[in-house]
Wavefront OBJ file of the C-alpha trace (Angstrom):
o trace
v 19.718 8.430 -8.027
v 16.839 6.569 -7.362
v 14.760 7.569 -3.894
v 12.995 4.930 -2.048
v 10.701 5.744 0.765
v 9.257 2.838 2.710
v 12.358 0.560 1.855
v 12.039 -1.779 4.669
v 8.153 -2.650 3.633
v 6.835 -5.121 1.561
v 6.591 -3.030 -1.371
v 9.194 -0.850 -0.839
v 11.798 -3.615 -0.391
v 10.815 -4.883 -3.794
v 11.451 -1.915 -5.614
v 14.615 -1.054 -3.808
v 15.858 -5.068 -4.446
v 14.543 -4.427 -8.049
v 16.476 -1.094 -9.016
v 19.592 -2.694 -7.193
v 19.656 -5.373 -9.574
v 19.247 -3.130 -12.103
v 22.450 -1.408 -11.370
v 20.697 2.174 -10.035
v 22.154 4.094 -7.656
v 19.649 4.055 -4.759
v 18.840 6.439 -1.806
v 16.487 4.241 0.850
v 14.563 6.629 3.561
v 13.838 4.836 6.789
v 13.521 5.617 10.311
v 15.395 2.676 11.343
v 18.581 1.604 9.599
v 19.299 -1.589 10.777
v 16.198 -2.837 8.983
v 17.596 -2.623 5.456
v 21.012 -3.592 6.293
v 20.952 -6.227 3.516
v 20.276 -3.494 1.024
v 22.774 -1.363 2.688
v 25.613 -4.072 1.698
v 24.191 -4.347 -1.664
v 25.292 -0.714 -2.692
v 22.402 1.359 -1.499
v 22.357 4.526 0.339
v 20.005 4.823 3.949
v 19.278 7.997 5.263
v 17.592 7.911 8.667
v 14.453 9.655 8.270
v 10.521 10.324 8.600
v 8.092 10.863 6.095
v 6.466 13.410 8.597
v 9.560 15.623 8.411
v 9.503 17.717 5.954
v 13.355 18.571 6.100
v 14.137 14.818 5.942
v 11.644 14.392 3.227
v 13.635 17.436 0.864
v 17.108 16.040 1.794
v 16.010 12.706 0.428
v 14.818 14.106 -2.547
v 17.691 15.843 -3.702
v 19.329 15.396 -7.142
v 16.729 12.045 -7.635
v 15.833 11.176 -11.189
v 12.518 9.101 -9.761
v 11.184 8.388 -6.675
v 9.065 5.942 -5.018
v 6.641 7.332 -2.474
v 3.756 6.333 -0.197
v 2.087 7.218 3.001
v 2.679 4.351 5.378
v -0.338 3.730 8.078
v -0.702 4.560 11.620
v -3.126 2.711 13.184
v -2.659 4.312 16.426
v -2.775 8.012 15.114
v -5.756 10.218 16.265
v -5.709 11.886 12.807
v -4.735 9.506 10.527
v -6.294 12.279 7.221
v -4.147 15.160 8.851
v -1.231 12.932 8.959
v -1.572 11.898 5.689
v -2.183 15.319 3.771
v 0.894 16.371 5.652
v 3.278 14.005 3.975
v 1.808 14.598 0.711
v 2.789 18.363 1.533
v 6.181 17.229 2.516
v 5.971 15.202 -0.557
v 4.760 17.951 -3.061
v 7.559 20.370 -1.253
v 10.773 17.931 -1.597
v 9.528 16.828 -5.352
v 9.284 20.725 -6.323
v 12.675 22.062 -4.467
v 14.364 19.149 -6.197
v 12.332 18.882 -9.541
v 12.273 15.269 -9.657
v 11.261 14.027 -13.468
v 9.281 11.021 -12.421
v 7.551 9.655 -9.311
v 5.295 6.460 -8.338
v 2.958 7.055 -5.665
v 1.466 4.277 -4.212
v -2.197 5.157 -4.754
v -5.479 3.065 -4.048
v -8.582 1.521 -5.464
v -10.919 4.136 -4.857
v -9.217 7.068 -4.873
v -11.293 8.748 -7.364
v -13.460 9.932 -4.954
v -12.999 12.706 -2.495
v -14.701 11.593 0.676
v -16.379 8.803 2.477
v -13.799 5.887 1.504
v -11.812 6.278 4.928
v -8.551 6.235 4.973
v -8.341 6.144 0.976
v -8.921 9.765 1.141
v -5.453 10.787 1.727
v -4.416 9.685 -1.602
v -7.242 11.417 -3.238
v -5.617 14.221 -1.829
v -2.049 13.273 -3.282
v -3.365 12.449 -6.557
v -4.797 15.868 -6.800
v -2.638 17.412 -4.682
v 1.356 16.009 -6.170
v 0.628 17.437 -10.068
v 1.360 21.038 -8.426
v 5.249 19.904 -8.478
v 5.187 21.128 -12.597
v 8.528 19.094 -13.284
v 7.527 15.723 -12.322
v 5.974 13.202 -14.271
v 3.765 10.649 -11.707
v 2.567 6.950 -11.836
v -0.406 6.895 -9.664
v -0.528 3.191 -8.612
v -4.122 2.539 -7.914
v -3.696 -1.047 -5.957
v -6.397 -2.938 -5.103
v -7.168 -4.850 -1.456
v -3.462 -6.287 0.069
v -3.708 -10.192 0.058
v -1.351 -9.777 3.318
v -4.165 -8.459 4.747
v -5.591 -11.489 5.320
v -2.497 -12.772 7.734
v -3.882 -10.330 9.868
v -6.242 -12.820 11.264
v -3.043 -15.325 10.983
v -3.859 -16.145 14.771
v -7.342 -16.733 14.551
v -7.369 -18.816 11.540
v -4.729 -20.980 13.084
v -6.095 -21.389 16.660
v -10.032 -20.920 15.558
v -10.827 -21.826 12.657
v -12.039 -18.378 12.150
v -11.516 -15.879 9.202
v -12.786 -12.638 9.976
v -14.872 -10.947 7.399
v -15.100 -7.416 8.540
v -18.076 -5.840 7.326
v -19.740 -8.966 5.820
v -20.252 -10.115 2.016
v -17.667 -12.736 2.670
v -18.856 -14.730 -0.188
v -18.444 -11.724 -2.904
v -15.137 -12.045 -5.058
v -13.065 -8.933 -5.468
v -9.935 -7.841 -6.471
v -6.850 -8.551 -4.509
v -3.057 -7.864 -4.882
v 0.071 -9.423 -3.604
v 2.366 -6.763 -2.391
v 5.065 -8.306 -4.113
v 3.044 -7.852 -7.685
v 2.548 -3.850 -6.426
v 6.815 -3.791 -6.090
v 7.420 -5.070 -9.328
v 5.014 -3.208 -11.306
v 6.052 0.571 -9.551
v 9.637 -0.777 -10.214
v 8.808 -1.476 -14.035
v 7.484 2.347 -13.700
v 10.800 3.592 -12.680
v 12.982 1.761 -15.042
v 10.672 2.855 -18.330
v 9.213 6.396 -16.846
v 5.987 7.322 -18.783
v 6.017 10.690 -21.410
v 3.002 12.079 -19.370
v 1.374 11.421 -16.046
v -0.721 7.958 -15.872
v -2.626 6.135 -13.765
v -2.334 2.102 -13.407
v -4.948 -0.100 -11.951
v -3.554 -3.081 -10.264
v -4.971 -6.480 -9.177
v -4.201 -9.789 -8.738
v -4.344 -12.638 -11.020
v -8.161 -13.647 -10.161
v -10.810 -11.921 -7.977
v -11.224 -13.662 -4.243
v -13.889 -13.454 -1.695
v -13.357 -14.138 1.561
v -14.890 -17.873 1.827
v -12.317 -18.402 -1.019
v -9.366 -16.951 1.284
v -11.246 -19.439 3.901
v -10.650 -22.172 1.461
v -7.229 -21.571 0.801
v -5.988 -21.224 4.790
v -7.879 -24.851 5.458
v -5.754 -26.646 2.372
v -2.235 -24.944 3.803
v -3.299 -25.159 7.858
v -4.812 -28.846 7.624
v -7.854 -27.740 9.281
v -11.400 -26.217 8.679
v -11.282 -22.287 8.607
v -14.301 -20.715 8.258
v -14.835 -17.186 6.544
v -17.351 -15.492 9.250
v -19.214 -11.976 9.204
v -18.583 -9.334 11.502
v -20.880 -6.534 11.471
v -20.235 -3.244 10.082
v -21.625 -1.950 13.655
v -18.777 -4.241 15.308
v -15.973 -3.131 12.974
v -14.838 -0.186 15.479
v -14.532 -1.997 18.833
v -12.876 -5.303 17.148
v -10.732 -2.408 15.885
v -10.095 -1.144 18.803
v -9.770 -3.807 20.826
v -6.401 -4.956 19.063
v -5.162 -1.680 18.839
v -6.121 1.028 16.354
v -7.516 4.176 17.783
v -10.872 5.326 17.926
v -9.946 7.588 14.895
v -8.376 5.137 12.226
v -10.744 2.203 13.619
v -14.051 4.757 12.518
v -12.337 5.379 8.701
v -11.793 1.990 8.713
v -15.187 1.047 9.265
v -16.460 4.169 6.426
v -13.591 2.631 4.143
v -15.719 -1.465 4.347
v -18.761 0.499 3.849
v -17.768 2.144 0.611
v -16.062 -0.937 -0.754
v -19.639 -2.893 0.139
v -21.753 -0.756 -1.564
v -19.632 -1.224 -4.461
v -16.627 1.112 -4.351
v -14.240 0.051 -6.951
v -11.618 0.844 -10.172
v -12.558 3.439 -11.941
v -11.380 2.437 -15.167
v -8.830 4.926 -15.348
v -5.541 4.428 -17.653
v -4.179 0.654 -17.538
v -5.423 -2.490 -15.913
v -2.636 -4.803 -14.979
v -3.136 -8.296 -13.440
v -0.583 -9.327 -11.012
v 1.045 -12.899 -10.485
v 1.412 -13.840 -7.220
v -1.815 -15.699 -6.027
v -3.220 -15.584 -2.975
v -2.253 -19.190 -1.906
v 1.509 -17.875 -2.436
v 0.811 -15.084 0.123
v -1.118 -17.027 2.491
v 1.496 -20.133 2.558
v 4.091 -18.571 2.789
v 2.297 -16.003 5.638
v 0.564 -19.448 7.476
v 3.028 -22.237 6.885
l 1 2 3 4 5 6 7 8 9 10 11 12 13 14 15 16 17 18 19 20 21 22 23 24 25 26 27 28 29 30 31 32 33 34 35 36 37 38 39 40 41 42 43 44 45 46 47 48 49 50 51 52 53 54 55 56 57 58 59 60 61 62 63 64 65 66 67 68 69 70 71 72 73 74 75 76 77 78 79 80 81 82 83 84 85 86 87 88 89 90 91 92 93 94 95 96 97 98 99 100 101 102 103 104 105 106 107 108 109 110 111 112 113 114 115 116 117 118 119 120 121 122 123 124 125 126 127 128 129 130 131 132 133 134 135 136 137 138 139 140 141 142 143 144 145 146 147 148 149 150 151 152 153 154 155 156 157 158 159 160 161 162 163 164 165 166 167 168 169 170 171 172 173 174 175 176 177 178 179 180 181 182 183 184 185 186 187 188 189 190 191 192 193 194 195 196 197 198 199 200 201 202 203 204 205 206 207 208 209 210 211 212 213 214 215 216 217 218 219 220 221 222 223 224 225 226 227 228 229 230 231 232 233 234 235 236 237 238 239 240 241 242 243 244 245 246 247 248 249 250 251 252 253 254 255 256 257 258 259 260 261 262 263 264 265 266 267 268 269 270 271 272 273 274 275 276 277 278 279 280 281 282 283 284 285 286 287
């Protein structure tokens, strides 16, 4: 039995789609059923459940040969680091009542370091925190920027012109990853489990900057987008003004910081390029 938390996200549903065709058996954790109905008539398992529950989190664990795990965001949540060292708990607990053999946590670019990244500090924490559970074997998948970011600011390209470029540097290139690249390669990770804990560094098939993202969204919308600087000063109350709390809008704006003074990979276990380019994502996000 395979264990799948997240199913009904965009990495998630990859690797849930992906073990399916594989002919797994496959548990899918999700708070809301109906959202992975198609997987439901494919063969697979749903429990109803929250990552923040550690009960739920145990019972989905049970008698799993590999898991998939991550710590999905919050941007309302007033303390979006407590939240997430308390699913990596949850985590930790279900993986050691259950010894699990091998699990792929959905890490981040960055995660090397132990503060001042933002919100990348929570899987710090479950990088360090996870190898206590002395039966499982992990994949920590270090994933770079999300190219779906960028259809954040779907609205304002299309009605605008306007890509936002949070923090400035929008002309520096750096790495991006399709979601879809991240699901296949934890999915690989579950179908050939490593001998010994690794680490994978994942990123697209080319590095992007933001003027190049602007680039792309002119050729799909048929009109001039232009990639524009916001100021790391005005990062928290364009935050907050569509949203996120005062708390996950501040680690945001610490998380741009790091990454601008040159927060990156560092160089630890494999590099792997993904596919999917970012005019795939954006088309298919913008068309």
């Amino acid at each position: 039995m395979f264990t799948v938390f997240g199913a009904n996200g965009n990495t998630g549903s990859v690797v849930a789609r992906r073990l399916i065709d594989a002919g797994k058996k496959v548990r899918l954790v999700v708070r809301d059923p109906n959202k992975v109905a198609a997987l439901r008539a494919r063969g697979a398992e749903v429990v109803t459940g929250d990552v923040t529950d550690a009960s739920a989190v145990k019972s989905a664990l049970a008698q799993a040969e590999a898991a998939y795990l991550l710590v999905p965001p919050d941007n309302r949540s007033n303390d979006l680091v407590g939240r997430g060292r308390k699913i990596v708990d949850n985590y930790l607990a279900g993986l050691t009542a259950a010894q699990v053999p091998h699990a792929v946590l959905l890490s981040s670019v960055g995660a090397q370091r132990p503060s001042g990244t933002g919100p990348i500090v929570t899987v710090h924490y479950a990088e360090t925190t996870l190898p206590k559970a002395g039966a499982t074997r992990f994949t920590f998948l270090r994933a770079s920027y999300f190219m779906e970011n960028i259809l954040a600011f779907a609205y304002p390209m299309k009605q605008d012109g306007v890509l936002p470029a949070l923090g400035g540097g929008e002309n520096h290139p750096f790495p991006m990853v399709a979601t879809r690249d991240i699901g296949n390669v934890a999915a690989d990770a579950l179908l050939a489990p490593p001998a010994a804990t690794q680490w994978i560094e994942l990123s697209g098939p080319k590095e992007y900057s933001f003027v190049d993202a602007a680039a792309v969204a002119s050729k799909i919308l048929g009109r001039t987008v232009k990639a524009t600087p916001v100021p790391l000063d005005a990062v928290v109350p364009t935050l907050t003004k569509v949203g996120f709390s005062e708390n996950v809008a501040g680690l945001y704006r610490e998380m741009i910081a790091a990454l601008g003074s040159g927060l990156g990979f560092e160089g630890k276990g494999r590099a792997v390029r993904g596919k999917v380019t970012l005019e795939e994502v954006l088309r298919a996000g913008l068309a």
